[in-house]
C-alpha positions as CSV (number, residue, x, y, z in Angstrom):
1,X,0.0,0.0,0.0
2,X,2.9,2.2,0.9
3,X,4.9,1.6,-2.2
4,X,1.4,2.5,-4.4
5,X,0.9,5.5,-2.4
6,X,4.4,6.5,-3.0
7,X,3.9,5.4,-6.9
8,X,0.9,8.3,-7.4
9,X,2.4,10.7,-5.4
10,X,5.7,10.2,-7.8
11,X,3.3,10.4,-11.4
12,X,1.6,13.6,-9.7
13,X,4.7,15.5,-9.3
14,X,5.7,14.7,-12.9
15,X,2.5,15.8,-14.4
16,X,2.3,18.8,-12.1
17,X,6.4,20.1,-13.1
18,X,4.9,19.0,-16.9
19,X,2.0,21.1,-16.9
20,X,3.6,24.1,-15.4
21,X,6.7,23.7,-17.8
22,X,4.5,23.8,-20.9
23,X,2.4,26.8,-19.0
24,X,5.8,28.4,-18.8
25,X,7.1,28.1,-22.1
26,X,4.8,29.8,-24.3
27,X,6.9,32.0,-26.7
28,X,6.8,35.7,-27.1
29,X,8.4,38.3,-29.3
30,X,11.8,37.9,-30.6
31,X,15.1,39.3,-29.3
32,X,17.7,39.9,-32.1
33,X,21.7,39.3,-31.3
34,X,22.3,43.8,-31.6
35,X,19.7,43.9,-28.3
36,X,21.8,42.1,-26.3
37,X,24.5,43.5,-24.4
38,X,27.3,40.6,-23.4
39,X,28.6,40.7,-19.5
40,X,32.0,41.6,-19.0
41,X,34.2,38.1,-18.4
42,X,37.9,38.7,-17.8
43,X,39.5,35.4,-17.0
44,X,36.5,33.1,-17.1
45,X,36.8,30.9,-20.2
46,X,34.0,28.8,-19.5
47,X,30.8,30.8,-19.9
48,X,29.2,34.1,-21.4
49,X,26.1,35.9,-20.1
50,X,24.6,38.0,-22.2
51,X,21.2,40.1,-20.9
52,X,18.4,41.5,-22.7
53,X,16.3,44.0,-21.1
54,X,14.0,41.0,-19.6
55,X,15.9,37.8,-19.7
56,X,19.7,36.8,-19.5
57,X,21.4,34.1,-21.9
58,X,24.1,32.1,-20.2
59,X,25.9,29.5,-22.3
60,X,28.7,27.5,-20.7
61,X,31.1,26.0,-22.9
62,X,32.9,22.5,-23.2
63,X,31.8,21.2,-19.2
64,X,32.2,17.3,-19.8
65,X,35.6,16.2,-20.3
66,X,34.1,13.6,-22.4
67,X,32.5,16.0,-25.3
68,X,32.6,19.5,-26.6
69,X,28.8,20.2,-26.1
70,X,27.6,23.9,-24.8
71,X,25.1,23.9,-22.4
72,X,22.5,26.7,-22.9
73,X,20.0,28.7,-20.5
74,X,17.7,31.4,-20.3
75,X,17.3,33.2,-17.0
76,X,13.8,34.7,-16.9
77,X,11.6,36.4,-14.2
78,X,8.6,34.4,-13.2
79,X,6.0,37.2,-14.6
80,X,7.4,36.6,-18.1
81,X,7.5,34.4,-20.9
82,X,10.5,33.0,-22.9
83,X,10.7,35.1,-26.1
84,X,11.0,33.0,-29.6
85,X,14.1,32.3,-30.9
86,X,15.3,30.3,-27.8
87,X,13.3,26.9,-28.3
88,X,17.4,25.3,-27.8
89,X,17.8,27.4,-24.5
90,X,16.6,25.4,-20.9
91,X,14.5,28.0,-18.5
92,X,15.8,28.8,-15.0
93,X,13.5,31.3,-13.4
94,X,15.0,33.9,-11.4
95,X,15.8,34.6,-9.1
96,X,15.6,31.2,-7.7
97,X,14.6,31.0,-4.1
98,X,15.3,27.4,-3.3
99,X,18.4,25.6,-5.1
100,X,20.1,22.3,-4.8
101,X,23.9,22.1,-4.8
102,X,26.3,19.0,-5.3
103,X,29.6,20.2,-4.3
104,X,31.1,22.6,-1.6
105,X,31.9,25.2,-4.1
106,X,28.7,26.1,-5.2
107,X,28.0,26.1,-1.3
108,X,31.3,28.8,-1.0
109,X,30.2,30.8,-4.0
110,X,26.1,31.3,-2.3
111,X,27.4,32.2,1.3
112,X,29.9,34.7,-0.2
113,X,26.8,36.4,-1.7
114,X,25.2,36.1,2.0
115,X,22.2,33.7,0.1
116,X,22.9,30.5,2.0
117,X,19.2,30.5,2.8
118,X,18.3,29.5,-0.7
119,X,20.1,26.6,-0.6
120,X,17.5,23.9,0.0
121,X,19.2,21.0,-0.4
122,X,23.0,19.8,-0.6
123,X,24.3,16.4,-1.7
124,X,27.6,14.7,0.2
125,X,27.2,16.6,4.1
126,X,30.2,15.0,5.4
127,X,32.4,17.0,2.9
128,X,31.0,20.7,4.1
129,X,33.2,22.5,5.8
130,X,31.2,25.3,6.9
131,X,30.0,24.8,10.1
132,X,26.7,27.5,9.8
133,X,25.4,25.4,6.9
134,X,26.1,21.8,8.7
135,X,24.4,23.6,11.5
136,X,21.6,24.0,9.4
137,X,21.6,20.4,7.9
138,X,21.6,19.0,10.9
139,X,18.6,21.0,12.0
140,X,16.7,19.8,9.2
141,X,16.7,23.7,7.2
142,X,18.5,22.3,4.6
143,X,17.7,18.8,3.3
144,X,20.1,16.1,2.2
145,X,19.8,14.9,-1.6
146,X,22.4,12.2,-1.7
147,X,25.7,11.0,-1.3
148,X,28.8,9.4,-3.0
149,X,28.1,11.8,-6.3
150,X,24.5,10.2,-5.9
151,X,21.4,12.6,-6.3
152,X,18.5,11.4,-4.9
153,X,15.7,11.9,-7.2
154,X,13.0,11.5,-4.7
155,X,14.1,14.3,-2.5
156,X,15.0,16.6,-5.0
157,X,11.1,16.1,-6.6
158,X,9.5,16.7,-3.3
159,X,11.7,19.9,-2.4
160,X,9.9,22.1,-5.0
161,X,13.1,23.4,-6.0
162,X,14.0,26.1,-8.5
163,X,17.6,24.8,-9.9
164,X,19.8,21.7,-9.3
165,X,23.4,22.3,-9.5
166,X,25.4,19.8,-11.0
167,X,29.2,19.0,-11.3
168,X,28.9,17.0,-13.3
169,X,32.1,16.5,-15.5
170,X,30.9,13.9,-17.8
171,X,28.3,13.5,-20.0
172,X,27.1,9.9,-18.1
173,X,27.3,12.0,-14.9
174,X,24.6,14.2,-16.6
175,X,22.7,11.8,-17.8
176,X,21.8,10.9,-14.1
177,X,19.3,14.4,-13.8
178,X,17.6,13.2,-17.1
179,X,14.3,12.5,-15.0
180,X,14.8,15.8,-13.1
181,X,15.1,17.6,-16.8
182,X,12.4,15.5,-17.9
183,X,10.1,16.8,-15.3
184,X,10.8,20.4,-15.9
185,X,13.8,20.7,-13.0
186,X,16.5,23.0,-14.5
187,X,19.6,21.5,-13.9
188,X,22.8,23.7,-14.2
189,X,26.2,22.5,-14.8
190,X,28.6,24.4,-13.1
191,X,32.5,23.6,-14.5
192,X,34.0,26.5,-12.7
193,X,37.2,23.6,-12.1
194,X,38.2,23.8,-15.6
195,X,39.3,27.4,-15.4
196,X,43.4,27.3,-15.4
197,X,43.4,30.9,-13.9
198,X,42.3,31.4,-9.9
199,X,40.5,34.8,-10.7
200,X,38.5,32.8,-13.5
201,X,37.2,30.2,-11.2
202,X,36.2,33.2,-9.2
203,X,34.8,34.8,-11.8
204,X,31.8,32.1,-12.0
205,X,30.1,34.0,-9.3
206,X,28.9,36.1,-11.8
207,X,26.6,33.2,-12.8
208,X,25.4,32.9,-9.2
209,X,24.5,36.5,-9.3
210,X,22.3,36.2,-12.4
211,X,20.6,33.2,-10.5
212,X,19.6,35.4,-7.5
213,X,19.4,39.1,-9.4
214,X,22.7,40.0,-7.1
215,X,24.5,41.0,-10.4
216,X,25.9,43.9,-9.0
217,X,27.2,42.4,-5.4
218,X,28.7,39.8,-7.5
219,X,30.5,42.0,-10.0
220,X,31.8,44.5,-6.7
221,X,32.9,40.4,-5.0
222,X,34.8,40.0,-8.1
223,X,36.3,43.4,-8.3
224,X,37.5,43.4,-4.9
225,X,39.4,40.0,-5.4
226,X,40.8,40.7,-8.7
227,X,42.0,44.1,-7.2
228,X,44.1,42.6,-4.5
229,X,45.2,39.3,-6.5
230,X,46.6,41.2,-9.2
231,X,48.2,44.1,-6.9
232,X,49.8,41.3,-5.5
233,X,51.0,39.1,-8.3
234,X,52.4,43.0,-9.5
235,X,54.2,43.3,-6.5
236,X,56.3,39.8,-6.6
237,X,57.0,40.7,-10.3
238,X,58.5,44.0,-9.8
239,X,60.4,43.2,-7.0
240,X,64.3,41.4,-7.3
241,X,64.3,38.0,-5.4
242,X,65.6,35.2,-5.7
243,X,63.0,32.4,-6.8
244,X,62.6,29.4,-4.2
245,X,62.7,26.2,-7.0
246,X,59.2,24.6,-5.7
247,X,57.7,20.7,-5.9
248,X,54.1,19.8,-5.3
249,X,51.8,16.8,-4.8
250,X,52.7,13.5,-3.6
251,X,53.0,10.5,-6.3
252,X,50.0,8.3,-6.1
253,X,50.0,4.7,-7.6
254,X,53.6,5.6,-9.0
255,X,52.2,8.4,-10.9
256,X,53.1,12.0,-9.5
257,X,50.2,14.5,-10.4
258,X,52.0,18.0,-11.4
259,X,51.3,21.5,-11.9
260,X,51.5,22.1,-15.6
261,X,52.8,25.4,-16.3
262,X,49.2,27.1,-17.5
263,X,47.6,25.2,-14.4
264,X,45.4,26.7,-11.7
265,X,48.2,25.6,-9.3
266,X,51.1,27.1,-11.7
267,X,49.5,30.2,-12.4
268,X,49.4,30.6,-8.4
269,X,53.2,29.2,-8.3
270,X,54.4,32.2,-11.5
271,X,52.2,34.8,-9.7
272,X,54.0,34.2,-6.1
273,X,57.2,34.6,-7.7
274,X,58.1,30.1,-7.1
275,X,60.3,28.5,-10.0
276,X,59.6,25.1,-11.1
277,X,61.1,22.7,-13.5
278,X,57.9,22.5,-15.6
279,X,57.4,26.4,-15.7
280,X,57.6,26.9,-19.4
281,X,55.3,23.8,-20.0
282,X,52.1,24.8,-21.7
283,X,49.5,22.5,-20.8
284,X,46.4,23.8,-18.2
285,X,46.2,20.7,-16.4
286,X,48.0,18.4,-14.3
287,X,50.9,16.5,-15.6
288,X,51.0,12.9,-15.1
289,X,54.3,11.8,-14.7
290,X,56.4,8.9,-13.4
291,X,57.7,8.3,-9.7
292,X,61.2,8.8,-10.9
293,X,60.9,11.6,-13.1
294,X,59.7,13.8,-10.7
295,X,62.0,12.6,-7.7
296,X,65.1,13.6,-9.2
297,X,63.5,17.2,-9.3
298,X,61.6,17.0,-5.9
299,X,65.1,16.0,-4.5
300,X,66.7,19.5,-4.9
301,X,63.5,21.7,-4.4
302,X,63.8,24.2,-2.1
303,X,59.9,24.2,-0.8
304,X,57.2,20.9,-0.9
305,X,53.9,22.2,-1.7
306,X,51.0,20.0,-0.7
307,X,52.2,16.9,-0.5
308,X,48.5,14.7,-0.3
309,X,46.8,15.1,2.6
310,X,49.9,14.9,5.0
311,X,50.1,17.2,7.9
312,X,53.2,15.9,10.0
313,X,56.3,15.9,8.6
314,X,56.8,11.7,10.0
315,X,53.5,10.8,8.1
316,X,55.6,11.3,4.6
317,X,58.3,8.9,5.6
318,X,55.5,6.2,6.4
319,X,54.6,7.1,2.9
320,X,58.3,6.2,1.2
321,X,61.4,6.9,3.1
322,X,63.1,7.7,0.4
323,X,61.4,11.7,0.5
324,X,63.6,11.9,3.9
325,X,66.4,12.9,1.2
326,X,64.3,15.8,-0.2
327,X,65.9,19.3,0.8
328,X,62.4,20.8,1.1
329,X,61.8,18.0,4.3
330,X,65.3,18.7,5.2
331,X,65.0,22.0,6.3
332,X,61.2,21.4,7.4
333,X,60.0,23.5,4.2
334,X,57.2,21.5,3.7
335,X,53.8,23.0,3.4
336,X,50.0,22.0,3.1
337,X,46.2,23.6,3.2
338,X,45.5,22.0,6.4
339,X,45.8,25.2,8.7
340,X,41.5,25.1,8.2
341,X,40.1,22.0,8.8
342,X,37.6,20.9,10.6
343,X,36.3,17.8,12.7
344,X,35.9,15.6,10.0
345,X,38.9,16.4,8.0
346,X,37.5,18.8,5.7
347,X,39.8,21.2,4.2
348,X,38.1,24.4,4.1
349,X,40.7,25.2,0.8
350,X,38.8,23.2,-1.3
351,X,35.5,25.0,-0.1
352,X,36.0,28.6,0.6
353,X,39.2,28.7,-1.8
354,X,37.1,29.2,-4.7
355,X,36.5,33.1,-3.6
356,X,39.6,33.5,-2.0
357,X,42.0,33.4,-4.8
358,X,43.6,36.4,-3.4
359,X,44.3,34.6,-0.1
360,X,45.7,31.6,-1.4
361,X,47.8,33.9,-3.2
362,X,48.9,35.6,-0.4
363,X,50.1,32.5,1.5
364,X,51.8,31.6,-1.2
365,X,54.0,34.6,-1.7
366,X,54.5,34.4,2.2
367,X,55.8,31.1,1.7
368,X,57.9,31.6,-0.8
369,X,59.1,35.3,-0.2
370,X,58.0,36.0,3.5
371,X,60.1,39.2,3.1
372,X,57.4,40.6,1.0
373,X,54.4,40.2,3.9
374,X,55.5,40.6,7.0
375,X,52.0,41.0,8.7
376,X,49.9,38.4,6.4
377,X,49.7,35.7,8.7
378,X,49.0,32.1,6.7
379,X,45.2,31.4,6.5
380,X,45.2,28.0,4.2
381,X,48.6,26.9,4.5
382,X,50.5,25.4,7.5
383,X,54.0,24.3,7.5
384,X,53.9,20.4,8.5
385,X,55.1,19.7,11.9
């Protein structure tokens, strides 16, 4: 009886979110390409927003790793309908009130805007580092939607939300919110981790202002970090040091996992003034390389950058003894993002980071040039004991 009672309610929401979708998307007058005034995006590469005087394109380019597809919406207020022209674009209606989000970042990116309270649902709790929102999940304000990169359809259906957040980064990863879409449940991919540039991962908060009509707190969020990143990064460049030689990661499965020199970790390492053996390499993601390879390099490095999820200095050697001969552990100049974590483990650098590029940065340069800033005092980074 239970499981038929279930059953209808299920078929009811579907032809409820139906109904209201086809209600919804009734088209009305067409908006040419010369009305449209495109958003300013520095370093994103990943997305344009364009706005009309009633609606807002957003496209985000190449998300799966597994295809080149570009995922478009149209962001539209409730009292109006989509115009014609933009049958290929999915409707998100703004702002949204209640929204679902699958990974800390987004979580990051909504309580920089102060608009954790539209956050209705989060999947994978035990990864949140922020205590006010797993105060709030525990006292039932927010709901949890799944776990181990799961979504819970169920939930999600009964929440009445207005946008899923997915990150996904394949295309069989998306295929998983098919019944949501289905239904008439936007689902957003956000692929603000493909961005080899710190400020461009930042910049996706621009998308999260269109979402909640806080364009202009977003753009000023932005400003204010690119401001102090790049005063920064101009500060190490026109100053004479001597650049520490760096090595970062820790080898997993014989494979060592580098910064490739047009990475989000070797942009950071050029910006804070670090040199690097693969420097002048051009690729914009990690480099897979071989235990060996990279040894010989690590070996002579004056500073060890985030070696895995180490924070003692005696854990490495339980790892392989053979990084007791690395100059970096040597002369205890080893270093890792373990200076915020919480009960469970969670490293608030991969949470908060995203709007922090400016602080990461900083650490960095006091790391590698402490000279430079005296008074910053490390905020993600801790040397290991």
């Amino acid at each position: 009886m239970i499981f038929i009672i279930r059953k209808v309610f299920w078929l009811w929401l579907v032809s409820l979110a139906i109904s209201c979708q086809q209600k919804e998307n009734k088209p009305t007058e067409s908006t040419t390409t010369s009305d449209l005034t495109p958003a300013n995006i520095e370093y994103a590469k990943g997305f344009s927003l364009s706005y009309a005087s009633d609606f807002t394109l957003l496209e985000i380019f190449s998300p799966f790793q597994d295809a080149n597809d570009t995922l478009k919406y149209i962001l539209q207020s409730k009292e109006n309908e989509i115009p014609a022209g933009y049958s290929d674009y999915k409707l998100i209606q703004v702002p949204v009130e209640r929204m679902v989000l699958t990974s800390t970042t987004h979580i990051a990116m909504m309580t920089h805007l102060g608009k954790s309270d539209a956050i209705c649902a989060v999947t994978d709790p035990g990864f949140i580092f922020d205590s006010a929102i797993k105060k709030a999940i525990a006292e039932g304000k927010i709901a949890e939607a799944g776990s181990n990169g799961q979504i819970n359809l169920e939930t999600v259906l009964a929440l009445n939300t207005g946008l899923v957040m997915s990150g996904a980064w394949s295309t069989t990863a998306y295929e998983k919110y098919t019944p949501l879409i289905n239904v008439g449940i936007p689902v957003m991919v956000n692929a603000e981790w493909t961005e080899p540039h710190p400020l461009g991962r930042m910049e996706w908060i621009k998308i999260f202002g269109a979402l909640l009509n806080e364009q202009e707190k977003a753009n000023n969020l932005f400003e204010d970090s690119k401001k102090a990143y790049l005063s920064l990064s101009d500060l190490v460049g026109k100053t004479e040091l001597d650049k520490p030689t760096v090595i970062n990661a820790m080898p997993y499965q014989e494979a060592w996992s580098i910064a490739g020199g047009n990475s989000y970790v070797g942009k950071l390492f050029k910006d804070a003034g670090a040199d690097w053996h693969w420097a002048n390499d051009t690729s914009s993601v990690s480099l897979q390389l071989d235990f060996e390879t990279v040894y010989q390099v690590g070996e002579q490095a004056d500073i060890w950058i985030a070696p895995g999820r180490t924070v003692h200095l005696s854990e490495i050697l339980t790892i392989d003894n053979r990084f007791g001969n690395f100059k970096s552990f040597q002369k205890g100049e080893v270093y890792n993002y373990h200076n915020r974590i919480n009960e469970a483990g969670m490293y608030d650098f991969y949470e908060s980071g995203i709007t922090k590029p400016e602080i990461i940065l900083a650490d960095l340069v006091k790391i590698f040039h402490p000279t430079l800033l005296p008074e910053h005092e490390l905020y993600y980074f801790k040397k290991l004991d």
